[in-house]
C-alpha positions as CSV (number, residue, x, y, z in Angstrom):
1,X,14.9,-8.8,37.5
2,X,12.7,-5.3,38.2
3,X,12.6,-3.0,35.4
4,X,15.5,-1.2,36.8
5,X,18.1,-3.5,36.0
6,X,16.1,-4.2,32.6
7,X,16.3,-0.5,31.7
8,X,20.7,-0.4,32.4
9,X,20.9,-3.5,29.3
10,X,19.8,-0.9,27.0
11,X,22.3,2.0,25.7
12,X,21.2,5.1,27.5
13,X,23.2,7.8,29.0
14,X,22.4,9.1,32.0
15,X,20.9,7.8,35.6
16,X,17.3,6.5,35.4
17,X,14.9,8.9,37.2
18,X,12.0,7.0,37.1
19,X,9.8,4.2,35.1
20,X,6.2,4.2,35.5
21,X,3.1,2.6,33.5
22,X,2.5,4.3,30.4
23,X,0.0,4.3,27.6
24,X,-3.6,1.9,27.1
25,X,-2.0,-0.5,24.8
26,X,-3.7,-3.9,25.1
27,X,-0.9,-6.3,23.4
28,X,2.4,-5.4,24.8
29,X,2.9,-3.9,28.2
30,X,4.6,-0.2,28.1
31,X,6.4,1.9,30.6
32,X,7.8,5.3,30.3
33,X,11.8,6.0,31.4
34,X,13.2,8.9,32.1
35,X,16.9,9.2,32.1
36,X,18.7,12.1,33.4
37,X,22.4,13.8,32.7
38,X,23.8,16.8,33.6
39,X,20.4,18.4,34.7
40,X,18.6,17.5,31.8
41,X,16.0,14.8,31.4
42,X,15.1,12.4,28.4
43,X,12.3,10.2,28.1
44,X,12.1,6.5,26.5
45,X,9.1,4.1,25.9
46,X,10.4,0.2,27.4
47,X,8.0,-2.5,26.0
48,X,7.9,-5.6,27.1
49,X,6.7,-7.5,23.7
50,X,3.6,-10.6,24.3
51,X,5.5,-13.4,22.8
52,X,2.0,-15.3,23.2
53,X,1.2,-13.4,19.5
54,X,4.6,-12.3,18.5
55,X,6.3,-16.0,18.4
56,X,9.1,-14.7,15.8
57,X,10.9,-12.0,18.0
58,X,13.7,-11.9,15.7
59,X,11.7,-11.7,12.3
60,X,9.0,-9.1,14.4
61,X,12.1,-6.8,15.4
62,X,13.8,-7.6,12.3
63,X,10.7,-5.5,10.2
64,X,10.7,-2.5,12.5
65,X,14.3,-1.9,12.4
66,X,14.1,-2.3,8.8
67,X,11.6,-0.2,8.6
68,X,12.3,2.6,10.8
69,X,15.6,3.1,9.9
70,X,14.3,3.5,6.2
71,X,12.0,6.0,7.3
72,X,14.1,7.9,9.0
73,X,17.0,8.2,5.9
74,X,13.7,8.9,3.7
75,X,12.6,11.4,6.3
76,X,15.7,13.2,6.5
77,X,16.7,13.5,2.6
78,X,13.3,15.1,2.2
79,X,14.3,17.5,4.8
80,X,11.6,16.4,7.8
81,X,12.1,15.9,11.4
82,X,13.3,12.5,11.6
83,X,13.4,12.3,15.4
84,X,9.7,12.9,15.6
85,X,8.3,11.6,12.2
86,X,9.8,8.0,12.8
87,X,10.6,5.7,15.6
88,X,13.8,4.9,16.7
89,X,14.8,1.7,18.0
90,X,17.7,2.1,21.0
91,X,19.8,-0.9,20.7
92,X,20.9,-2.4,24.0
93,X,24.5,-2.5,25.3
94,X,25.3,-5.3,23.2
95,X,24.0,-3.9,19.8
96,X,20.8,-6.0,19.5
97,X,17.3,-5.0,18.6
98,X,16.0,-6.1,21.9
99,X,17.1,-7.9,25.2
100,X,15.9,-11.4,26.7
101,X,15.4,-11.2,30.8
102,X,13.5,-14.3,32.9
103,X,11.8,-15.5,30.0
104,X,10.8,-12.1,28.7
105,X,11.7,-10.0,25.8
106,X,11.5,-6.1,25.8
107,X,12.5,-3.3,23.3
108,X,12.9,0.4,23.7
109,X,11.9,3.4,21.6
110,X,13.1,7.1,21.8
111,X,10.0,8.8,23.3
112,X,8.0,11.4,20.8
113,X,7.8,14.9,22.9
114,X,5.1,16.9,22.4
115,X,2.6,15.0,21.1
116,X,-0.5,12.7,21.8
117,X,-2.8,9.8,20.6
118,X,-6.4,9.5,20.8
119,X,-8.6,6.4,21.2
120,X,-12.0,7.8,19.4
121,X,-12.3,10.9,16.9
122,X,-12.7,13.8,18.4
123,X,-12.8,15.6,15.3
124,X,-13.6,15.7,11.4
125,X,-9.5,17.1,11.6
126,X,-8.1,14.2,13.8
127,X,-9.5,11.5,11.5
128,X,-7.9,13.9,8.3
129,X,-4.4,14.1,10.0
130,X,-4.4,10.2,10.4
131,X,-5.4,9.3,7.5
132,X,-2.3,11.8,5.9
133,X,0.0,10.1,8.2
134,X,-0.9,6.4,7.8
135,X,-1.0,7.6,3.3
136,X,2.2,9.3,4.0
137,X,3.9,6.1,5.8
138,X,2.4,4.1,2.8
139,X,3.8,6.9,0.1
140,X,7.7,6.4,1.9
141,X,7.6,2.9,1.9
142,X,6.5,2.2,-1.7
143,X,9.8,1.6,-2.9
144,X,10.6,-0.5,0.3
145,X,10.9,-5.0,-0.8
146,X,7.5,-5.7,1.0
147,X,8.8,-9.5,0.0
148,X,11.9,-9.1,2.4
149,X,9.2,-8.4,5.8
150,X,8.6,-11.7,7.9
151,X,4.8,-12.4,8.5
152,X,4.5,-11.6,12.6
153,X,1.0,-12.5,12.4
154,X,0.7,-15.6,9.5
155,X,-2.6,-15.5,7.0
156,X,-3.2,-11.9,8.9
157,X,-5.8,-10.2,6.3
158,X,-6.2,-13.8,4.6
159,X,-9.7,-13.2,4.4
160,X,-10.7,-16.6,2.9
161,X,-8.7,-18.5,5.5
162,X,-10.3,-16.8,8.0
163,X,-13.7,-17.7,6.5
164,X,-12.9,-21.6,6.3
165,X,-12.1,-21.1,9.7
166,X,-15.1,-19.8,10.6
167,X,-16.7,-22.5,8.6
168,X,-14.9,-24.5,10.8
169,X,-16.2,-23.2,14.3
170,X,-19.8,-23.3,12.7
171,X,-19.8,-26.9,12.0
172,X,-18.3,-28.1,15.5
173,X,-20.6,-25.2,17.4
174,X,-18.4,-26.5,20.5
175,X,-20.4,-23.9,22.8
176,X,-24.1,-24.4,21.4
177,X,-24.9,-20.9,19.9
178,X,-25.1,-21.2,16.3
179,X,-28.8,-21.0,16.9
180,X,-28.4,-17.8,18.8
181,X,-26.0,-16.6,15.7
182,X,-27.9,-17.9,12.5
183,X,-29.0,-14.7,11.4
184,X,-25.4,-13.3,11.4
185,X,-23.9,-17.0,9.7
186,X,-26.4,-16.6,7.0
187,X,-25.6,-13.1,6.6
188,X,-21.6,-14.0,5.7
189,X,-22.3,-17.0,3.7
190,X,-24.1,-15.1,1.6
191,X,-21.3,-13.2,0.6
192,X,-18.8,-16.2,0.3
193,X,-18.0,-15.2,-3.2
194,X,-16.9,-11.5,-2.2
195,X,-14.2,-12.7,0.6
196,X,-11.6,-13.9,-1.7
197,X,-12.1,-10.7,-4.5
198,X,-9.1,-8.8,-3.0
199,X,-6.6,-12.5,-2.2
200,X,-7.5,-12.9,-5.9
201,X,-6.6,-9.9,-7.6
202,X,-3.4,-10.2,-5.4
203,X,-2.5,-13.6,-6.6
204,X,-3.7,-12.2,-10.3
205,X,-1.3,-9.3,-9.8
206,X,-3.2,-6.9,-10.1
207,X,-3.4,-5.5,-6.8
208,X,0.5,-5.3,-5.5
209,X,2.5,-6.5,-2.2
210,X,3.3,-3.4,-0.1
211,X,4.7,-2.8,3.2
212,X,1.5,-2.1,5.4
213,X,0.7,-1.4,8.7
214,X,-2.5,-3.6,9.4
215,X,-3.5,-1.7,12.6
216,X,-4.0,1.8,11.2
217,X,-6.6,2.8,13.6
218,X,-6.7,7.0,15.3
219,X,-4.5,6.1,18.4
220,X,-1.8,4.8,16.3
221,X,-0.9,8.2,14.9
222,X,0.9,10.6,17.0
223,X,-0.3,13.9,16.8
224,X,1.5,17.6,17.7
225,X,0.2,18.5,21.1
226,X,-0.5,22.4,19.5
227,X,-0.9,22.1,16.4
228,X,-2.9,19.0,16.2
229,X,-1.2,17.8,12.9
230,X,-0.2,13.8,12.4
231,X,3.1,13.5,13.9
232,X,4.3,9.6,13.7
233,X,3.0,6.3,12.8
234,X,3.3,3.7,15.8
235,X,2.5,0.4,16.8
236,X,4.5,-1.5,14.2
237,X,4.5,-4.5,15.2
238,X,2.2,-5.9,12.3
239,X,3.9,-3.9,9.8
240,X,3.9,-6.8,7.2
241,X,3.4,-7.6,3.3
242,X,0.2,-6.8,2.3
243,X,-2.2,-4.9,0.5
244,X,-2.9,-0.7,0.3
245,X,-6.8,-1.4,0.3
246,X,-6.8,-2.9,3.7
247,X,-5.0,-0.7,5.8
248,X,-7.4,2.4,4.4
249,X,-10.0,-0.2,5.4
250,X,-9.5,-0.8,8.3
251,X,-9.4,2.6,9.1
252,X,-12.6,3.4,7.7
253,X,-14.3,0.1,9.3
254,X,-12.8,1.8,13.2
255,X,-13.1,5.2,12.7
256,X,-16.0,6.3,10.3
257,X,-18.6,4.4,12.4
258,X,-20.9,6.4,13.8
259,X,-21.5,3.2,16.7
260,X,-19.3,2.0,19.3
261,X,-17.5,-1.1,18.1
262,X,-19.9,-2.7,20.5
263,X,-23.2,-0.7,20.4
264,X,-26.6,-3.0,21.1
265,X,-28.4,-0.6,19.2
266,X,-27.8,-1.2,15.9
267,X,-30.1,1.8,14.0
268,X,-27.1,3.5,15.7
269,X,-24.4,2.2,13.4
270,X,-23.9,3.6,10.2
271,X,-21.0,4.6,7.9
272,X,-20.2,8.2,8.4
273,X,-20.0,9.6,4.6
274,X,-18.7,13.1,5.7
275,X,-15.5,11.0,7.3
276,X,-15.4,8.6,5.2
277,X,-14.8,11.8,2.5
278,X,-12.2,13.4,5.1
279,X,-10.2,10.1,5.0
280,X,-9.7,9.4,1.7
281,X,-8.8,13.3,1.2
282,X,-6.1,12.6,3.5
283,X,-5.0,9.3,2.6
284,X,-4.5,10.3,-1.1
285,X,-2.9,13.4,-0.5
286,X,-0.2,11.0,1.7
287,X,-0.1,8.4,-0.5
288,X,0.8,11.4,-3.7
289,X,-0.1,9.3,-6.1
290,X,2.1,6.5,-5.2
291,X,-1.3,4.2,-5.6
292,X,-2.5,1.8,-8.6
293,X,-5.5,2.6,-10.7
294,X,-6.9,-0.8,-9.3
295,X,-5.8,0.0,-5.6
296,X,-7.5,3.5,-5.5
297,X,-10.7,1.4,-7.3
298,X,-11.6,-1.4,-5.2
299,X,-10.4,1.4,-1.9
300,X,-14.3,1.0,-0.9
301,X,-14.2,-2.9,-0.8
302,X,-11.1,-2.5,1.3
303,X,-12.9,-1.2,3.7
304,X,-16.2,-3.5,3.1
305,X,-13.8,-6.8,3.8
306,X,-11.9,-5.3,6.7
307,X,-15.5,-4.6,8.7
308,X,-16.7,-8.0,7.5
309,X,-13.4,-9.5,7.8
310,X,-13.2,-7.9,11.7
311,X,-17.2,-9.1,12.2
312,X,-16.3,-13.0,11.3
313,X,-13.7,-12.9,13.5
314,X,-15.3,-11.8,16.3
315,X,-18.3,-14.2,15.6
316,X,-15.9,-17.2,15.2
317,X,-14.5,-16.4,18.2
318,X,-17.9,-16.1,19.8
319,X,-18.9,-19.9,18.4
320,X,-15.5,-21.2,20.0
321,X,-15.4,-19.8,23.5
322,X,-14.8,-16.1,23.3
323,X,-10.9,-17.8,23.4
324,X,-9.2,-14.4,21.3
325,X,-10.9,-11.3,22.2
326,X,-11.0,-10.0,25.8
327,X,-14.8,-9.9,26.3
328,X,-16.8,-7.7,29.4
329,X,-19.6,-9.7,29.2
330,X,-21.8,-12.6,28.0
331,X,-22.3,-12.6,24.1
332,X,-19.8,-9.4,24.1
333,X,-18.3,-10.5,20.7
334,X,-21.6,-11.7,19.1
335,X,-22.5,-8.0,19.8
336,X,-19.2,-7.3,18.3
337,X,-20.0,-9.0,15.4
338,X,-23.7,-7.4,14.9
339,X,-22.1,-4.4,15.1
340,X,-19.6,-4.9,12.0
341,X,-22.1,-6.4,10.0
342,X,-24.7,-4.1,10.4
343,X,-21.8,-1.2,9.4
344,X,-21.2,-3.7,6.3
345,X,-24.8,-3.2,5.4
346,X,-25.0,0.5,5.9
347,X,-21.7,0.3,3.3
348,X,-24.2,-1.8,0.7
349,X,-26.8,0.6,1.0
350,X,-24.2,3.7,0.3
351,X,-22.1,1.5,-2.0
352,X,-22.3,4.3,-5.2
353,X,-21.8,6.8,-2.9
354,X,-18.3,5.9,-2.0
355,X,-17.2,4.4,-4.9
356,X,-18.1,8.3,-6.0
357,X,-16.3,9.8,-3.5
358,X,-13.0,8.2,-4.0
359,X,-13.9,8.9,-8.2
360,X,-14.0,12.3,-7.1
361,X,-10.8,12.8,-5.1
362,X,-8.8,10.8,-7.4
C-alpha cells in the first residue's frame, strides 16, 4: 500500500496534491500532505508510528487524544488560538485515532502554518520561548488525572531502575570496556545515593504525579515564523505520568550546554548560567504558579538527574553493544556519556548558583 492509498483511510476533504518527506525526526517516520479543494490547499503531517518503541498503540494514541483535545477546550475557553496552540488528531474514515496498513500503523496531525522548529539554540530568546511553552503545557494540564495516562515507555525517568541496569551491564561487561569506562563507572557510583532522591520524594508524596512531556527539548516547540514566539508543544508521544522537575531538566541538561551532546573536548562543556537563568524565567512564568514549593526547590536536581540520568544511559549502552542509541562511530556513546557527566560536574561546581537563581525568580 503506497502512501497514497494510506492518506484516502484518513478523513480529509479534498484530492491529495502531494506527500513528500518531512521533518528530521529520528523515531517515527513523517511526511507532509497536501490536500486541495476548490483551489485552496491544506497541509497535514502523516506519521508512520515505530511500534519497535511504541508497543501499546492504543494506550500511546489513547494519551495524545486525551491530551490534545484537553488542550484545545482549555485553549479555547481562555480565548487562544486552538488550531495553532494544540495538535489536532484527524480521525480516519472509520473514527479511530489511527489506521493499521501491511503491518504498520500511522496517525495524522493538522499541520501548524507559519511556524518552525529548531534543533540547537540560536538564541538567549528561542531557549526563553520554549521554555514558556513547555511551563505553559505544564500550567494547562495541572488539573489533567496524570493517573489515567498509559506508560508508552515503562520505568521511563525511573532513575534507579535504570542505575541497576547499569549495574547490570557493568558486571557482565559483554563487550570488554569497563576498563576503558572505569573513570566514568566510578564517577556514578559515587553518587548512588542521589539517583533515587527525586523516585523518593515521589513515593513520599511530596513531589506530585503530573502529566509531562519527557522530551522537552528546543525542536519540540513550534515557534511563529515572524514573531519568533513559542507556538505549540509537539512530539507527544511520551507524554506520560511523571514528575515537573524532569521535564525542566531535561531541558536544561539539552539546551544550556555550552558542548555538543558529543563534544571530545570536554573543557568545552559547561552549564550555561545566563540560559540556565532565561529558562527558568520562562518556565515559571508558564507554569503561573501552578508549581509545589518542593517542585520549584529541588528544579536544579531535576536537571542534575536528567544529565546524569541521560550520561548512564548512554554508558550502559556503550558496555552492552551500542544496541539503543544510533552511534557515528567507535566509542560514540562513551563520548556521549563523558559529555553528560562532565556537564553534571560543571552543575556541582555551580550548585549554589542555581539553586539561587531559581530562589530569585520564584
Amino acid at each position: 500500500m503506497d502512501k497514497h492509498e494510506i492518506v484516502q483511510l484518513f478523513a480529509l476533504e479534498g484530492t491529495i496534491a502531494g506527500v513528500q518527506e518531512y521533518g528530521s525526526g529520528h523515531i517515527n517516520r513523517t511526511e507532509l500532505v497536501e490536500m486541495e479543494k476548490d483551489g485552496q490547499r491544506e497541509k497535514y503531517i502523516l506519521q508512520r508510528i515505530n511500534t519497535e518503541i511504541f508497543h501499546d498503540v492504543d494506550g500511546l494514541m489513547e494519551n495524545i487524544v486525551g491530551v490534545t483535545d484537553y488542550l484545545r477546550k482549555k485553549i479555547k475557553a481562555a480565548g487562544g488560538d486552538f488550531e495553532r496552540e494544540a495538535l489536532q488528531v484527524i480521525p480516519t474514515k472509520d473514527g479511530a485515532s489511527y489506521c493499521r496498513a501491511e503491518g504498520d500503523c500511522y496517525r495524522m496531525y493538522r499541520f501548524i502554518s507559519n511556524a518552525v522548529s529548531y534543533d540547537a539554540v540560536r538564541s538567549p530568546g528561542d531557549f526563553y520561548e520554549s521554555a514558556l511553552a513547555f511551563g505553559t503545557f505544564q500550567s494547562l494540564l495541572s488539573d489533567y488525572p496524570a493517573e489515567t495516562l498509559h506508560e508508552t515507555i515503562p520505568d521511563f525517568h525511573n532513575t534507579p531502575k535504570r542505575f541497576a541496569d547499569f549495574c547490570e551491564a557493568v558486571n557482565k561487561d559483554v563487550m570488554g570496556r569497563v576498563a576503558l569506562a572505569r573513570k566514568e563507572i566510578d564517577f556514578l557510583m559515587e553518587r548512588e545515593q542521589e539517583l533515587s532522591v527525586l523516585t523518593d520524594l515521589q513515593k513520599a508524596g511530596e513531589l506530585p504525579l503530573r502529566v509531562t512531556h519527557n522530551d522537552t527539548k528546543l525542536n519540540n516547540v513550534m515557534l511563529d515564523a515572524k514573531t519568533g514566539k513559542g507556538v505549540c508543544v509537539i512530539d507527544l508521544d511520551t507524554v506520560m505520568p511523571g514528575l515537573s522537575v524532569n521535564d525542566f531538566g531535561d531541558s536544561i541538561r539539552f539546551g544550556a550546554n555550552t558542548a555538543a551532546e558529543d563534544e571530545t573536548d570536554l573543557s568545552k562543556v559547561s552549564l550555561d548560567l545566563g540560559l540556565y537563568e532565561q529558562y527558568v524565567n520562562g518556565f515559571l512564568k508558564g507554569c503561573q504558579g501552578s508549581l509545589t514549593k518542593k517542585e520549584l526547590e529541588m528544579l536544579p536536581m531535576g536537571a542534575k538527574m536528567m544529565t546524569m540520568e541521560c550520561g548512564m544511559r548512554f554508558l550502559a549502552d556503550y558496555l552492552s553493544g551500542d544496541t539503543y542509541f544510533r552511534i557515528h562511530k567507535e566509542h560514540h556513546n562513551l563520548d556521549r556519556c563523558r559529555t553528560q557527566l562532565a556537564l553534571t560536574a560543571d552543575m556541582e561546581r555551580k550548585w549554589e548558583q542555581m539553586k539561587e537563581i531559581v530562589s530569585r525568580v520564584c
